[in-house]
C-alpha positions in Angstrom: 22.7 -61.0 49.2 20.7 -63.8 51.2 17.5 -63.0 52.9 18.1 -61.3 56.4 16.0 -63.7 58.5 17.0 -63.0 62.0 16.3 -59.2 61.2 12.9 -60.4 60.0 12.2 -62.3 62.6 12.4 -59.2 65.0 11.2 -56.7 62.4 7.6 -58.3 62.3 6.9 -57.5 65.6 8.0 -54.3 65.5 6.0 -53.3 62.2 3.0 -54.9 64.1 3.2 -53.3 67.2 3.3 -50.0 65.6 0.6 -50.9 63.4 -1.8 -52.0 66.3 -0.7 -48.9 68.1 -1.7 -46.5 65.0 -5.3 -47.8 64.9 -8.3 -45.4 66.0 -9.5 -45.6 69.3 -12.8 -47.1 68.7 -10.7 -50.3 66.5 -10.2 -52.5 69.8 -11.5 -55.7 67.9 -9.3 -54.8 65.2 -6.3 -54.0 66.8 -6.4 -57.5 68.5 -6.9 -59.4 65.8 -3.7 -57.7 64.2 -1.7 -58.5 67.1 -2.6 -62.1 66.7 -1.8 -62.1 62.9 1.4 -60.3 63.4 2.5 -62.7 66.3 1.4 -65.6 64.3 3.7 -64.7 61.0 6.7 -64.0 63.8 6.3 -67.1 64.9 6.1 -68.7 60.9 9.3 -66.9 60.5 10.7 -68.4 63.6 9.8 -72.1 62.6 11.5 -71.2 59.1 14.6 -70.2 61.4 14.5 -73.7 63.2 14.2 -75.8 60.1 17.2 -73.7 58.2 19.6 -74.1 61.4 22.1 -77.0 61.4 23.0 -78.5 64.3 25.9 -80.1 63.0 27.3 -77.4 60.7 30.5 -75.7 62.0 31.2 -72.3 63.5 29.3 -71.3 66.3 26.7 -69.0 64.9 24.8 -69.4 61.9 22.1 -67.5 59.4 24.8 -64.9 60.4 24.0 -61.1 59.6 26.7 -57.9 59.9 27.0 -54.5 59.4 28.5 -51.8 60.1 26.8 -49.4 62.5 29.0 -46.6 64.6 32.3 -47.3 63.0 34.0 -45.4 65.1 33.4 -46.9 68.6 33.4 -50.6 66.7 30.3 -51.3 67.3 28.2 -53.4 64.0 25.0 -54.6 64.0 25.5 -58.3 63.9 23.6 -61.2 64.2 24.0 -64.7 64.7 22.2 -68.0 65.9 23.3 -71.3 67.7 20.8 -74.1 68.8 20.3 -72.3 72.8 19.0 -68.8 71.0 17.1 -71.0 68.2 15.2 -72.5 71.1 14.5 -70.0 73.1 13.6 -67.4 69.8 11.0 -70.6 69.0 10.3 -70.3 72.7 9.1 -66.4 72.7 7.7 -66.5 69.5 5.3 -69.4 70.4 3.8 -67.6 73.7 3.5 -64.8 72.1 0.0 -66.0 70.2 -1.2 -67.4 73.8 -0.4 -64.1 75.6 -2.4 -62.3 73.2 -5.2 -64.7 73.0 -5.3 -64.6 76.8 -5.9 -61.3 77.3 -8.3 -60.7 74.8 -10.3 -58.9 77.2 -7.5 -57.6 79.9 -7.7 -54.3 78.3 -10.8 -53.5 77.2 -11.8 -50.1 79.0 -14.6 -50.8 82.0 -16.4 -48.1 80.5 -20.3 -48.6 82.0 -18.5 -49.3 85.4 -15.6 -46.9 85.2 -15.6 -44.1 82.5 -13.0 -42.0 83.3 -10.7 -45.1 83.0 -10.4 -44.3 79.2 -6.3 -44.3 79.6 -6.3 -48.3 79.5 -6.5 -48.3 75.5 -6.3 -51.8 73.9 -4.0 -50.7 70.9 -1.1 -49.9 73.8 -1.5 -53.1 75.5 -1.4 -55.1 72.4 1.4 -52.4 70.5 3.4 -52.9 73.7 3.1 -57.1 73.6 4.7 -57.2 70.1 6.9 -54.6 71.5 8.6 -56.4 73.8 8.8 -59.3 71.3 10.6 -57.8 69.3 13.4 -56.8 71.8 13.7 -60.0 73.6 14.1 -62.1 70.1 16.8 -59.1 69.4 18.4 -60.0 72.4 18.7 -63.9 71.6 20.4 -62.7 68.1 22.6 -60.2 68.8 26.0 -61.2 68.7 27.5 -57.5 68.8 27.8 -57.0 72.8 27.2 -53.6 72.7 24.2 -54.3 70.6 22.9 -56.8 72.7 22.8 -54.4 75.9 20.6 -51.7 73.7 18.1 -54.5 73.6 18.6 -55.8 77.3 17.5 -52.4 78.6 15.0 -51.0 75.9 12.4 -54.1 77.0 12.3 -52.4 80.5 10.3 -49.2 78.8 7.8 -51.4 76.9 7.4 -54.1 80.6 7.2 -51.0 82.8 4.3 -49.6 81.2 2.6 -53.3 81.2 2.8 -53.4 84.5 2.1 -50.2 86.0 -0.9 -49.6 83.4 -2.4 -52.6 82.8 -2.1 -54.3 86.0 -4.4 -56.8 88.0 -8.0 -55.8 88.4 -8.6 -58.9 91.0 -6.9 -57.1 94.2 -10.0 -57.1 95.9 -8.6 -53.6 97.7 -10.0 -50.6 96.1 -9.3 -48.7 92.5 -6.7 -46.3 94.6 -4.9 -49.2 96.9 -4.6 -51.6 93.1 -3.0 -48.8 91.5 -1.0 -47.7 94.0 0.6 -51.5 94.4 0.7 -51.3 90.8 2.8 -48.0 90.4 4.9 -49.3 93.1 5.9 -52.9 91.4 6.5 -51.2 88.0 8.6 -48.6 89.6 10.7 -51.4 91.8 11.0 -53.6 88.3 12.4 -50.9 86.4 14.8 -49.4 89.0 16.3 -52.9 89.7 16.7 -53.6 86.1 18.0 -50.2 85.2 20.5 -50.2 88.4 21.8 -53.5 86.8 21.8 -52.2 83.1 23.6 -49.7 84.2 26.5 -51.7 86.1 27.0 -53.5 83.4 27.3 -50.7 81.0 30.5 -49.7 83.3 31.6 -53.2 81.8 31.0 -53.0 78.7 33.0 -49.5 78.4 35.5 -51.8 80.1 35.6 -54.3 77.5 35.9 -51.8 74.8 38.6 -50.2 76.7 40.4 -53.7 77.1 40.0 -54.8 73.4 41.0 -51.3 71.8 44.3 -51.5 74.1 45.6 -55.0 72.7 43.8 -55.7 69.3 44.5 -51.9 68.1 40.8 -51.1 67.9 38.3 -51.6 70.0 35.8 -54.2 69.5 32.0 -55.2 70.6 31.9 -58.7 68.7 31.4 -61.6 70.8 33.1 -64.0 67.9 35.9 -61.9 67.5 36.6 -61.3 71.3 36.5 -64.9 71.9 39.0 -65.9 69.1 41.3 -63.4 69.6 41.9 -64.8 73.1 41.6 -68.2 71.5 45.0 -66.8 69.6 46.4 -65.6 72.3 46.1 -61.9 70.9 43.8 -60.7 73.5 44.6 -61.0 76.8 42.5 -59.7 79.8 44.6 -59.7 83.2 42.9 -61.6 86.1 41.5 -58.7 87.8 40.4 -56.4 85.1 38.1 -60.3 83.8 36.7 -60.2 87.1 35.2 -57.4 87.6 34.0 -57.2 83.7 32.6 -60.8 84.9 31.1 -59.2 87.8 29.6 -56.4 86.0 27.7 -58.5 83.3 27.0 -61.1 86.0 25.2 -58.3 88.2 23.4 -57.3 85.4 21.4 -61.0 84.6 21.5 -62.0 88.2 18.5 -59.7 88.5 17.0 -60.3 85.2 17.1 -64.1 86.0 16.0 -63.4 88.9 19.0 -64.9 91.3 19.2 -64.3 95.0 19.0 -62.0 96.8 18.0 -59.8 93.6 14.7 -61.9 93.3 12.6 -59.2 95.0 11.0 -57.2 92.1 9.9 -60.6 90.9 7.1 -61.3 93.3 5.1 -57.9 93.1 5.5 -57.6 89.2 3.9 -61.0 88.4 1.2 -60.4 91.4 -0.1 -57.0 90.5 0.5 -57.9 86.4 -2.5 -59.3 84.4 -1.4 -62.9 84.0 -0.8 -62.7 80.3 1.7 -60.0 81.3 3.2 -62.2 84.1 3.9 -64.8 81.8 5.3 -62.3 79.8 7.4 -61.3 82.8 8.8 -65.3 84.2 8.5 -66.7 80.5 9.8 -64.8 78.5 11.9 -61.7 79.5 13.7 -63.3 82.6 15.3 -66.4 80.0 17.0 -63.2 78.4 19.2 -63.0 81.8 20.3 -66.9 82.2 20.5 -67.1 78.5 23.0 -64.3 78.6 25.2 -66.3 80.9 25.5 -69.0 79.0 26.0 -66.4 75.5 28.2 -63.9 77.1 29.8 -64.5 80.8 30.9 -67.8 79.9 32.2 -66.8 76.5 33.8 -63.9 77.3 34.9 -64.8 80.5 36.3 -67.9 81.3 38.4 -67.9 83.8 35.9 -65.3 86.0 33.3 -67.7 85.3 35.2 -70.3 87.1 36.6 -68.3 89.7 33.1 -67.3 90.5 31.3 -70.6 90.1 31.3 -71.8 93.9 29.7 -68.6 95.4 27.3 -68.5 92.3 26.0 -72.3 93.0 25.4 -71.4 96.6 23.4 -68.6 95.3 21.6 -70.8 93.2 21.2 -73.4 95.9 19.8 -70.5 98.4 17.2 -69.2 95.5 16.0 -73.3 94.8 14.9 -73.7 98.5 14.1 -70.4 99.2 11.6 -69.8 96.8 10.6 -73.0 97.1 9.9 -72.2 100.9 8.1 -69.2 100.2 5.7 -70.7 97.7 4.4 -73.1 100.6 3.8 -70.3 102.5 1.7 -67.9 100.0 -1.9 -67.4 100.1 -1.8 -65.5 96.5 -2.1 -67.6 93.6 -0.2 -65.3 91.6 2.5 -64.5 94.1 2.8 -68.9 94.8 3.7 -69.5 91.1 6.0 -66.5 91.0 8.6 -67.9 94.3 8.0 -71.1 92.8 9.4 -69.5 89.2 12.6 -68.2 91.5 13.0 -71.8 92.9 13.3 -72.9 88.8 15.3 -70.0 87.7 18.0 -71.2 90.7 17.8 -74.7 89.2 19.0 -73.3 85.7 21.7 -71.3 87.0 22.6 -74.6 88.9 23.1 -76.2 85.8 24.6 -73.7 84.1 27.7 -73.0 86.2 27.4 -76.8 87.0 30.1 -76.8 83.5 29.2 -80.2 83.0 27.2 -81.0 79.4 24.0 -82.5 81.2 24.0 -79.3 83.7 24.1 -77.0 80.5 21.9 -78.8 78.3 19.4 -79.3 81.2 19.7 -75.8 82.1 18.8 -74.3 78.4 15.9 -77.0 78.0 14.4 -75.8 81.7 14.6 -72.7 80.2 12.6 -73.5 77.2 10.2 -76.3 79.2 9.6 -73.7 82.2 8.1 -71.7 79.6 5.7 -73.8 79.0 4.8 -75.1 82.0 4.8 -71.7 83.5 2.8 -70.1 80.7 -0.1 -73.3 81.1 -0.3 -73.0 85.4 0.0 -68.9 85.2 -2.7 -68.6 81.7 -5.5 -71.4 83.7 -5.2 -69.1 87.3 -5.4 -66.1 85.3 -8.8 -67.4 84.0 -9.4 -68.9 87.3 -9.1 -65.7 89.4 -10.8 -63.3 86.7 -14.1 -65.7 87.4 -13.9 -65.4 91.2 -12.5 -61.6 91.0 -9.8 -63.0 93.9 -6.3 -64.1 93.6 -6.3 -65.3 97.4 -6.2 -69.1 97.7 -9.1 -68.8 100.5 -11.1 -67.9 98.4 -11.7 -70.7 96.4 -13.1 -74.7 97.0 -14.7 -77.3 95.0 -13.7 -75.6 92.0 -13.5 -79.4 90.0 -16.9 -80.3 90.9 -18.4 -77.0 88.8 -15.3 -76.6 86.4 -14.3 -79.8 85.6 -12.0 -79.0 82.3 -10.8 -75.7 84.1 -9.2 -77.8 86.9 -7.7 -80.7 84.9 -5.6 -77.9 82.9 -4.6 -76.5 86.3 -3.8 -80.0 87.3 -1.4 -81.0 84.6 0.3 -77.1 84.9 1.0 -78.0 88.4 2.1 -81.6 87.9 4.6 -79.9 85.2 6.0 -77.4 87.3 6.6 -79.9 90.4 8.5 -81.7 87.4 6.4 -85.2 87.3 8.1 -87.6 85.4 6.2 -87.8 81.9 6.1 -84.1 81.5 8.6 -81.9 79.8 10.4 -80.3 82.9 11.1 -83.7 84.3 13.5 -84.4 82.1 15.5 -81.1 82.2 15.6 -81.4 86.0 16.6 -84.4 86.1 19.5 -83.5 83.8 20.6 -80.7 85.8 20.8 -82.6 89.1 22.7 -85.3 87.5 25.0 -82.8 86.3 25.4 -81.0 89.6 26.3 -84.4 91.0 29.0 -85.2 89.3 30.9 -82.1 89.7 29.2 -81.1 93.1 27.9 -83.8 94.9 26.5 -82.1 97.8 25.3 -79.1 96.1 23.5 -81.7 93.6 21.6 -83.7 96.8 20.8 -80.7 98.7 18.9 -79.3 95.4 16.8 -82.4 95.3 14.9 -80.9 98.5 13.2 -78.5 95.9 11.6 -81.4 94.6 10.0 -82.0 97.4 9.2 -78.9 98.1 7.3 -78.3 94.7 5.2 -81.3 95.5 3.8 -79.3 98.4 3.5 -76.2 97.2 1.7 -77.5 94.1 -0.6 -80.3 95.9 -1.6 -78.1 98.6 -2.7 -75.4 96.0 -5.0 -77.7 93.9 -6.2 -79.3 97.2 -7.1 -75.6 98.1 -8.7 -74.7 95.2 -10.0 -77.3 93.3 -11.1 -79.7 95.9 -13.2 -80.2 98.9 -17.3 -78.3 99.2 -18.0 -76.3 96.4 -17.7 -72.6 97.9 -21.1 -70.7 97.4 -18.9 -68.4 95.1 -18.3 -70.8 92.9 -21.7 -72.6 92.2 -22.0 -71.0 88.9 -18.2 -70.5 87.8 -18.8 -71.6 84.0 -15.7 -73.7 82.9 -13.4 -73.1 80.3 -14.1 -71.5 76.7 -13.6 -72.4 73.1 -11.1 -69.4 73.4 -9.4 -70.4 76.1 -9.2 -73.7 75.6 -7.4 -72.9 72.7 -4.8 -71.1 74.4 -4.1 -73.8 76.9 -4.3 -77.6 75.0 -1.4 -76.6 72.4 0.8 -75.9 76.2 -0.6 -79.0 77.1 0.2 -81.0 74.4 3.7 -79.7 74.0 4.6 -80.2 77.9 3.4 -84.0 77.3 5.5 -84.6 74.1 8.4 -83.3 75.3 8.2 -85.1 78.3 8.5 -88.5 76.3 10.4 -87.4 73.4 12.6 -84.4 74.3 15.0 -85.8 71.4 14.2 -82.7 68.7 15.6 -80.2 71.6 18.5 -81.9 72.7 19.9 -82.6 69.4 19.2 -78.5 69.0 21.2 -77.3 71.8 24.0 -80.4 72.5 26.4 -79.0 70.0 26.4 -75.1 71.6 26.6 -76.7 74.7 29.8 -78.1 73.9 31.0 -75.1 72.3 30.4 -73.2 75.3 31.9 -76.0 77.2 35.2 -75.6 75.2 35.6 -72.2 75.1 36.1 -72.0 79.0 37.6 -75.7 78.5 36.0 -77.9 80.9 35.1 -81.4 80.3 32.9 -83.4 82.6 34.0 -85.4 85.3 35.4 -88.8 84.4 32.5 -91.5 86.2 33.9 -93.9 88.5 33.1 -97.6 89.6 33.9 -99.9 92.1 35.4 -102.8 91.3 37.0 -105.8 93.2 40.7 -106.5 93.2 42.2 -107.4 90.0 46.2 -108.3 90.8 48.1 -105.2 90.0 44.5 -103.2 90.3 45.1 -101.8 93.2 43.1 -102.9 96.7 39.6 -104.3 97.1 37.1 -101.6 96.6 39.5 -99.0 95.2 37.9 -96.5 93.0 39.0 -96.5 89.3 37.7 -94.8 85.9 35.3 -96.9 84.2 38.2 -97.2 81.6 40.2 -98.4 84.1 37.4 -101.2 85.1 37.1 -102.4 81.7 40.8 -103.1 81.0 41.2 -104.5 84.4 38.3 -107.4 83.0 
């Protein structure tokens, strides 16, 4: 029996977080540096993952693990990778280490200046990190549907209680107002999520139901679902596979977030810590647009097409209107959040684009917006906890005091407005070239998100980093070893992958194409123009490039 690696992967988290969680009370150094050391072997065992994956094996899953769990309701406990989950499993286990690292302090109790505040314990916040780990990476595995949705909603206990008890201590409003905002973006998180958790679990049942009618017992496996349909054993009238579609759809339209189911997003990240709000935009949210790639397009192929034009307007709505609403903000926190919904309509764009640069832009946003979204979130988070403000106001001349401080914010904002040279570049690009070709007008009117970004993110370092040096500011001390070490390895990565994105593509090309074929569509043939060639056709008359280069 091989080594269950994917299990591993998930169970090291797990294993930590209720390790750092045990500690004693008065063991805050020591539960922090466990954290670290179990997120640091998760990620070691994520790296062996990525080296042992094949890209060009066949099947669509590999390192594949299955068991049987509630035999009687077909549901096993099976895992499976293809290059999109490898990424994004590389992905989460990567941040993880940074998060930590980056709120080394967000949860040590204020006990000289608040000493009834002994509830914030520094075992939880860290136990409740790896926690969440440990789901999200299960999610990215799981291959069993019914398995996958334990995971999907189990994160929500572990983010609720990040947000609502660890939140923000930069409001600026008051101990009662802070916590009060703070209850009340945990409770709106969790009752979005849950309300789509729980839609989708009407689907699930449905799916079951569907599969136990035609294959003679029901089924949760993805693998099995989709080549049974393959074989024409299982098939799922129109109607009954669109409102299953609609049901899982719902579901990681508000994890992603989508529009108009974006609205938990802003108050989460803004009254989080910022280690927790990259945890938040990073990390949890890929689990939604990753599961539209894994399991709406899979499962439902012809829904996903039937749907596709209403879901690229949505898309298209959520690019320019978050990118609107980030021009507007005056909280730091709050900008990079509607500039995160902006992104997250961009992926979806090239996802239900269904054209192979679309997709394979869409899964490397997901894992380059990471990134870049992890460096511009960590370098604020350090920037506000110096000034005690998250309000753009209240900052100027920061560069002239800080120097290193505002070249990392410079470089996380020049990757999130997607300069070329930087990782997200190239993903963006890739996904507006493969809107175009399928929806040209879609694909043109998403560009104006570009331009937008460049606003949002110029006028924010202007704000902030330039001009007189603000009397609070005088002595802000730049950067640490610490968190210097949390922010150059972003860095470097969003500069590497901006030149050579090579190692990435090659990972997820081949489940692009699989996902491609199983709701068989093939991208758009390109065109030229060419002159008249007798028996052509007339001057200027479109042909397929194939058709150009016989008529030469």
């Amino acid at each position: 029996m091989s080594f269950p690696l994917l299990t591993a992967v998930a169970v090291v988290p797990a294993v930590g977080a209720i390790a750092t969680a045990a500690l004693p009370a008065a063991k805050r150094n020591a539960a922090k540096w466990l954290a670290l050391l179990f997120s640091l072997a998760t990620f070691a065992l994520a790296l062996v993952v990525a080296f042992r994956f094949d890209p060009g094996a066949k099947g669509p899953f590999q390192l594949t693990e299955s068991h049987a769990w509630i035999s009687d309701f077909g549901v096993r406990y099976e895992l499976g990778v293809d290059g999109i989950a490898v990424a994004l499993i590389a992905l989460t286990t990567l941040l993880i280490p940074f998060v930590i690292l980056a709120g080394w302090h967000d949860a040590d109790p204020l006990e000289e200046a608040e000493p009834n505040r002994r509830w914030r314990p520094t075992q939880g916040f860290f136990a409740l990190i790896l926690a969440v780990e440990a789901m999200v990476v299960l999610s990215f595995e799981a291959t069993d549907v019914f398995l996958f949705y334990i995971f999907f909603e189990a994160m929500l206990i572990p983010m609720y209680f990040l947000i609502g008890g660890f939140g923000d201590r930069a409001g600026g409003d008051g101990e009662e107002q802070e916590a009060g905002r703070r209850s009340y973006a945990a409770v709106k998180f969790l009752l979005y999520n849950l309300a789509g958790g729980l839609i989708m679990l009407a689907a699930v049942i449905g799916l079951y139901a569907v599969t136990a009618d035609q294959l003679g017992s029901g089924t949760f496996s993805l693998q099995q679902i989709v080549e049974a349909r393959a074989a024409g054993k299982l098939d799922i009238g129109t109607g009954t596979e669109r409102l299953l579609f609609l049901g899982f759809f719902f579901a990681f339209a508000v994890k992603a977030p989508l529009w108009p189911l974006h609205t938990w997003l802003p108050g989460a990240m803004g009254e989080s810590t910022s280690p927790v709000a990259v945890l938040i935009t990073a990390v949890v949210d890929k689990v939604g647009t990753f599961a539209m790639l894994r399991f709406c397009l899979q499962l439902f192929p012809e829904a996903s097409s039937w749907a596709t034009p209403v879901i690229l307007v949505l898309a298209l709505i959520s690019v320019l209107y978050g990118a609107l609403l980030a021009v507007a903000q005056r909280d730091i926190k709050r900008l990079i959040a509607y500039a995160s919904i902006s992104h997250f309509g961009f992926i979806i764009l090239g996802i239900f684009a269904m054209t192979t640069q679309g997709q394979s832009g869409a899964t490397l946003y997901m894992v380059n917006h990471g990134i870049s979204t992890a460096a511009l979130m960590l370098v604020a988070g350090f920037l506000i906890s110096r000034r005690g403000s998250r309000l753009i106001a209240d900052f100027g001349g920061v560069q002239k005091v800080a120097p290193v401080l505002a070249g990392t914010f410079l470089i996380g904002g020049l990757a999130t407005l997607s300069l070329p040279g930087l990782a997200p570049f190239v993903s963006e690009f890739l996904v507006l070239v493969g809107t175009f070709s399928r929806y040209p007008v879609i694909g043109i009117i998403a560009t104006l998100g570009i331009v937008l970004a460049a606003l949002y993110v110029l006028v924010l370092y202007q704000r902030t980093m330039t001009g007189p040096v603000k009397t609070e500011v005088k002595s802000m001390p730049d950067l640490r070893v610490r968190e210097l070490v949390v922010v150059a390895p972003l860095i470097a990565l969003l500069l590497f992958l901006g030149v050579y994105p090579k190692p990435l593509t090659d990972l997820v090309d081949p489940a692009v194409g699989h996902t491609l074929s199983v709701v068989d569509k093939k991208d758009p043939k390109p065109t030229v123009q060419v002159d008249a060639v007798p028996g052509q056709g007339r001057p200027g008359h479109t042909v397929h490039d194939q058709d150009a280069e016989a008529a030469k």
